[in-house]
N, C-alpha and C positions, 0 to 999 in steps of 0.2 A: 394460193399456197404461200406462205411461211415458211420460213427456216432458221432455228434456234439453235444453241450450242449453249451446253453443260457438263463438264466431266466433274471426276470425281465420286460417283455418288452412294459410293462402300456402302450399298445394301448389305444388311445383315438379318435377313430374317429367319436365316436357318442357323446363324453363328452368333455366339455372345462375344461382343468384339464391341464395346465401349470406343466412344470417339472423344470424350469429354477431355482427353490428352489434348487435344485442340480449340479445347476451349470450350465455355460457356454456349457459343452458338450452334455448339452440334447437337443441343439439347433437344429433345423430339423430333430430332433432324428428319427422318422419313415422313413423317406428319408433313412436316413444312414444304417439302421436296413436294409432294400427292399437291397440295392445295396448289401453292404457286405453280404446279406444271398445270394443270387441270385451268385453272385461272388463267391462263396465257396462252397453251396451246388447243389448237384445231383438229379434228379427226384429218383434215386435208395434208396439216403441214409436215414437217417434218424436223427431225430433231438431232444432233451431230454428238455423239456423247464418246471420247477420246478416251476410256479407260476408267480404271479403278472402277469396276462396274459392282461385283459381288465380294466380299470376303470370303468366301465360299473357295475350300480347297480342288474339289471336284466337282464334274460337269454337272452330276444327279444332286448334287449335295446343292447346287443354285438354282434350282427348277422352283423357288419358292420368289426367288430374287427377280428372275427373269419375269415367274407370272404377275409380278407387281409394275414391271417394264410395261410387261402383253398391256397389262389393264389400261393404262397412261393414254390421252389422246396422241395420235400425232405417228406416222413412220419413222423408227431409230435408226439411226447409221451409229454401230459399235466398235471402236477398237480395243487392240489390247491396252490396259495399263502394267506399273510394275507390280501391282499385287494380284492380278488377274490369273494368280496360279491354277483356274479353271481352264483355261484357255487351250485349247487342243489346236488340231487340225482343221482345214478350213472343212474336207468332207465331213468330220465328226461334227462340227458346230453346224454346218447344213442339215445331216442329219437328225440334232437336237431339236432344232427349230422345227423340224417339217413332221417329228412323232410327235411333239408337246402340242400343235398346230399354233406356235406362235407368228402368226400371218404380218405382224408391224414391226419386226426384227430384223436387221440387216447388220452382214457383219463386213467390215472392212482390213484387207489384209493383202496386200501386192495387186490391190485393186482399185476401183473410182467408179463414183456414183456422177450423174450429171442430174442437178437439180434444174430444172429450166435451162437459164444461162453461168449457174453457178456450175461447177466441176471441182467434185471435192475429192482431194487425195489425203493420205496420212501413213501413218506408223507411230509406233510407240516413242521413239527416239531413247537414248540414254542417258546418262552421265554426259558431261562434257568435258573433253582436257581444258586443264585452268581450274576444275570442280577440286578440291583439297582434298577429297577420298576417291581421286579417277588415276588409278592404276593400270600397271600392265595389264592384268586380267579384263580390264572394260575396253580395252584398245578394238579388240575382236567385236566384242560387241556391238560398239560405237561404230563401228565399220560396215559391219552389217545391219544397221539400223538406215545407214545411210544410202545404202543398196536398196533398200525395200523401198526407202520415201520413192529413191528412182522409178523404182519400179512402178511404181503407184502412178506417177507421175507421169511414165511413156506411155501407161496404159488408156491418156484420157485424148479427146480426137476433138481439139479444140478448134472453134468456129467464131468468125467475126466479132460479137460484141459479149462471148465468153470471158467471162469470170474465173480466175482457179484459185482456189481455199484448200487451204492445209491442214488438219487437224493433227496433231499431235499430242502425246500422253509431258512427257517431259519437254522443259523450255528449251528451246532453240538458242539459250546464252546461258554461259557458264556464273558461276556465283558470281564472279567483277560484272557480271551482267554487260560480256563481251559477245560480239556475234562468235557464233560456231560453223561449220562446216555445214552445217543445215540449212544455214542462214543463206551461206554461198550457192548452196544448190537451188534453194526455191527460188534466188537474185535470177538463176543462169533460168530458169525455166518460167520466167515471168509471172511469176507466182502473187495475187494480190491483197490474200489476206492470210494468216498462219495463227490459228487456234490453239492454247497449250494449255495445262491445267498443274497437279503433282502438288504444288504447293500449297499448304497450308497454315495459318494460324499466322504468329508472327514473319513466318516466312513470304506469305504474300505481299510483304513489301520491298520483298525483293524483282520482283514481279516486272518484265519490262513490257510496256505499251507503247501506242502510238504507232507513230512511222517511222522503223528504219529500213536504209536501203530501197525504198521505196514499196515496203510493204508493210501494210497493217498490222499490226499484234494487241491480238485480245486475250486476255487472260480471262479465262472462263470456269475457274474449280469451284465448285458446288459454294462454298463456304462464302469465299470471296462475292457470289453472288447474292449472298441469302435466298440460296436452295430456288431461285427465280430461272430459270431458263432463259437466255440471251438471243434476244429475235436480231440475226443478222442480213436478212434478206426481206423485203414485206414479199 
């Protein structure tokens, strides 16, 4: 078993929603996605995809989106991103998944998965203060974003030579690509790697990697990859 991570991947098969706004490389972009995932991953493994899943405004309206997922080798761990305006309730997404019979779907939401010795948690996360359009209105939300990572987080029952990964929809650093309050929370819960995606096109190089604080960051959005899924576990 294998474990990859890729967000980003605005399926649009039910919506006419042009990515070319980002450039040149999103050109045949689902073509490219199907091959390199197909090419990389195993019916065994498993696959971490942090958001921006569908363009699709409603849940029936991405049963086009999702059966392109179902198709895909590999078990999906899904959370929400910001465009993810299909995104309901966690019964109603169980419900979805278990009438379409999408048996390789998994959704993640004030919850954690244990891959082997990996333990994955996440949330969307938001804006960040320090971000040049993060206002009063995102205050709440940011708040409650950070509640959920928690949540996610107490939910997992870590063991000896346990691993814990973070997946997240938005970066954990604000534009001066400063740590955030997210940053502080995965520090305090020994957190050792943290997944994020959002960004694209010239924006990806704002992008932070590497190690801070003593944990990894990988920046994994569809584009920045060339539509390749990121094997982070063999």
């Amino acid at each position: 078993m294998a474990v990859f991570a890729i967000s980003d991947l605005h399926l649009a098969l039910s919506i006419d929603k042009p990515m070319d706004i980002f450039g040149a490389r999103w050109e045949n972009y689902m073509q490219k996605l199907e091959q390199e995932w197909r090419d990389s991953v195993s019916p065994e493994d498993w696959v971490i995809v942090p958001g921006d899943i569908s363009w699709a405004t409603y849940l029936e309206q991405a049963v086009a989106d999702f059966e392109f997922i179902e198709s895909l080798p590999g078990t999906k761990i899904i959370s929400k991103g910001n465009h993810d305006y299909w995104w309901t309730t966690m019964n109603k997404l169980e419900k979805f998944i278990g009438d379409k019979g999408f048996s390789s779907i998994r959704f993640m939401h004030n919850n954690s998965f244990r891959l082997g010795n990996m333990l994955v948690c996440g949330t969307r996360g938001w804006k960040c203060p320090g971000d040049n359009d993060f206002g009063a209105e995102d205050v709440k939300i940011y708040q409650r974003e950070l509640q959920r990572l928690e949540l996610s987080l107490k939910s997992i029952d870590i063991k000896g030579e346990d691993e814990i990964t973070v997946a997240l929809h938005y970066p954990p650093f604000n534009a001066r690509q400063e740590p955030t309050d997210f940053v502080s929370l995965m520090e305090a819960h020994n957190v050792n790697t943290c997944l994020y995606g959002h960004l694209h096109g010239e924006s990806c190089r704002n992008a932070v990697t590497g190690y801070v604080r003593g944990i990894h960051f990988r920046f994994i959005s569809a584009d920045y990859l060339g539509f390749k899924p990121l094997k982070i576990l063999d």
